[in-house]
C-alpha positions in Angstrom: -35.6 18.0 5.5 -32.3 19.5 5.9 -29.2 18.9 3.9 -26.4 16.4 4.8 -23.2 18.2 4.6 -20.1 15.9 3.7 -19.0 15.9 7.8 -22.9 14.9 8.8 -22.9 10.5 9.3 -25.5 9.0 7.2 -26.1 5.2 8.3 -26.5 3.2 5.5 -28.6 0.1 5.6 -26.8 -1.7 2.7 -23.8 -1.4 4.8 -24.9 -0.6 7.5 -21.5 1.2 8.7 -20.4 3.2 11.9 -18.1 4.9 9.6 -19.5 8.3 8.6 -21.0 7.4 5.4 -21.5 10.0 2.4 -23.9 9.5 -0.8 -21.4 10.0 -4.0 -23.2 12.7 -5.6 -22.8 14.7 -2.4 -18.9 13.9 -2.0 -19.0 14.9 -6.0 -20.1 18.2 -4.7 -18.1 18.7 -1.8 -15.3 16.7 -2.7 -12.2 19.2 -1.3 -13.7 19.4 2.2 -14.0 15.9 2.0 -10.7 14.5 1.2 -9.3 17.4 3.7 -11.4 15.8 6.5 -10.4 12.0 5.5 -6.4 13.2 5.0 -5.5 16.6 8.0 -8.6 15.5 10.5 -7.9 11.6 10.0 -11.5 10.7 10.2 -12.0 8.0 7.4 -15.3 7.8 5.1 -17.5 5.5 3.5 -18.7 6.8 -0.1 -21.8 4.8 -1.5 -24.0 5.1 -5.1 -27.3 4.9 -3.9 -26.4 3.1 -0.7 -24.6 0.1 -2.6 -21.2 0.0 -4.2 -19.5 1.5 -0.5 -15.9 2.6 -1.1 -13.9 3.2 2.2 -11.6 6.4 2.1 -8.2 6.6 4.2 -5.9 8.8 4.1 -1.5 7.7 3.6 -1.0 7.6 7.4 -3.8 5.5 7.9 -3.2 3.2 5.1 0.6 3.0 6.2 -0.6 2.5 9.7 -2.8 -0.3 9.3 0.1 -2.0 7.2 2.9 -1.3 9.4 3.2 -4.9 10.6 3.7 -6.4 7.0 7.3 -6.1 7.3 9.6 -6.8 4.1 11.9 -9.9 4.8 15.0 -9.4 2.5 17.3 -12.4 1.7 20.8 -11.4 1.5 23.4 -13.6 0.0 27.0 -12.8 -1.8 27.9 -15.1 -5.3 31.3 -14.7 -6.7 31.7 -11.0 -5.5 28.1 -10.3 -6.6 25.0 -8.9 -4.1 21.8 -11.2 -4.6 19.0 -10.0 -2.8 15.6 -12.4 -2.7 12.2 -10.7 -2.1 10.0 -13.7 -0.8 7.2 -11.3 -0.2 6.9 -10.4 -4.0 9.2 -13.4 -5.2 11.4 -11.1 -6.5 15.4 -11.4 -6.8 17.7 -8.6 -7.0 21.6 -8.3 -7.9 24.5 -6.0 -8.1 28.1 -5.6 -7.8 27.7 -3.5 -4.2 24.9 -4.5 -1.2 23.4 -0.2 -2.6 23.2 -1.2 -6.3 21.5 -4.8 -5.1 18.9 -2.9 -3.2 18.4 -0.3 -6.4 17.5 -3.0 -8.6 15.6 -4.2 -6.0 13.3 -1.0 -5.4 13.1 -0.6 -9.4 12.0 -3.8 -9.6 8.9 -3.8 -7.0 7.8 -0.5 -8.5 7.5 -2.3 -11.7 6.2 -5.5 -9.8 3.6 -3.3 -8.0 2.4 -1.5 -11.0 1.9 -4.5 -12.7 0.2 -5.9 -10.1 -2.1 -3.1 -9.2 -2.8 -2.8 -13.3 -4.0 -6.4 -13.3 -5.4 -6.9 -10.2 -8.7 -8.4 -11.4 -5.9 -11.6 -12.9 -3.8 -11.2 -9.7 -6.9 -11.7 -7.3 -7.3 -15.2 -8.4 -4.3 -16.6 -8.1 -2.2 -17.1 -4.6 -1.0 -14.2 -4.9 -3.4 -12.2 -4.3 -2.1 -12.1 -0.7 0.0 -10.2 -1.9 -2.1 -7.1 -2.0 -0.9 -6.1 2.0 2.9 -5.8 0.8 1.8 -4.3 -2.4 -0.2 -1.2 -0.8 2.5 -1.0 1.5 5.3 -0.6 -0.8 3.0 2.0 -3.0 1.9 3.3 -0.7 5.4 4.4 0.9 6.7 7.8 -0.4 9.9 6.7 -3.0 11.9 7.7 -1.3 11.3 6.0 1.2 10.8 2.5 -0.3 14.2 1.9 0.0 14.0 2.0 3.7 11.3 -0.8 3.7 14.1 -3.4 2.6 16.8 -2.4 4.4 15.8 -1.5 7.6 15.7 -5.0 9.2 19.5 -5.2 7.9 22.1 -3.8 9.4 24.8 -4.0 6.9 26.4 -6.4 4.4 28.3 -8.2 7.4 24.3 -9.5 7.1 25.0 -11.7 4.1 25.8 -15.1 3.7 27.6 -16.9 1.1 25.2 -18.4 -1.5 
């Protein structure tokens, strides 16, 4: 019989995927050429123990891809001279003396939020918010320095606020 390299498909029948599907102790042994081929050749994989226990590999842009449609709806309002900014995605609120410091606190907070989240997502998977998860990957997800972008980008400007 000869061996399965990491880029040969192995149908599994307890998933029975059409995703190229690689035994564990094999992508333990060729790990590097496997991650290359899931994140420059963009060709996602399925790792399975024993042909249970499948665990889907993507790659950033894929990820990102797939989530590009949860768009982050910022709530912008002005409070005696103060910036609030409301997060209804992660229920988050957000505040500074300029519309730039708001969306700072706003980014610090969602990290925090998100790591959080992700660290107690066994609690967080039983609760309503466990919808969350979309937003959450994206915003993780997203470079830092690029989160920023992911509030702001459907506002053009302060002249977006309203008065609280």
């Amino acid at each position: 019989m000869a061996k399965v390299g990491y880029s040969d498909p192995v149908i599994s029948s307890a998933t029975t995927t059409l995703i190229d599907t690689v035994p564990a102790a094999l992508a333990k042994d060729t790990f590097g050429p496997l991650l290359s081929e899931v994140v420059h050749q963009h060709r996602p994989k399925v790792v399975e123990k024993h042909g249970r226990d499948p665990v889907l590999f993507l790659g950033q842009d894929e990820i990102l891809m797939l989530l590009e449609d949860y768009k982050f709806h910022p709530k912008i309002a002005v409070s005696e001279g103060e910036f609030i900014i409301r997060l209804p995605e992660f229920g988050l609120i957000a505040g500074g003396a300029t519309l730039d410091e708001a969306y700072d606190e706003l980014v610090e907070l969602s990290e925090v939020y998100a790591h959080d989240f992700v660290s107690r997502w066994l609690f967080f998977r039983e609760t309503d918010r466990r919808n969350q998860m979309r937003w959450i990957l994206r915003f993780a997800m997203t470079p830092p320095d690029h989160r920023r972008a992911l509030f702001s980008e459907r506002t053009a400007d302060a002249s977006a606020a309203v008065p609280a």
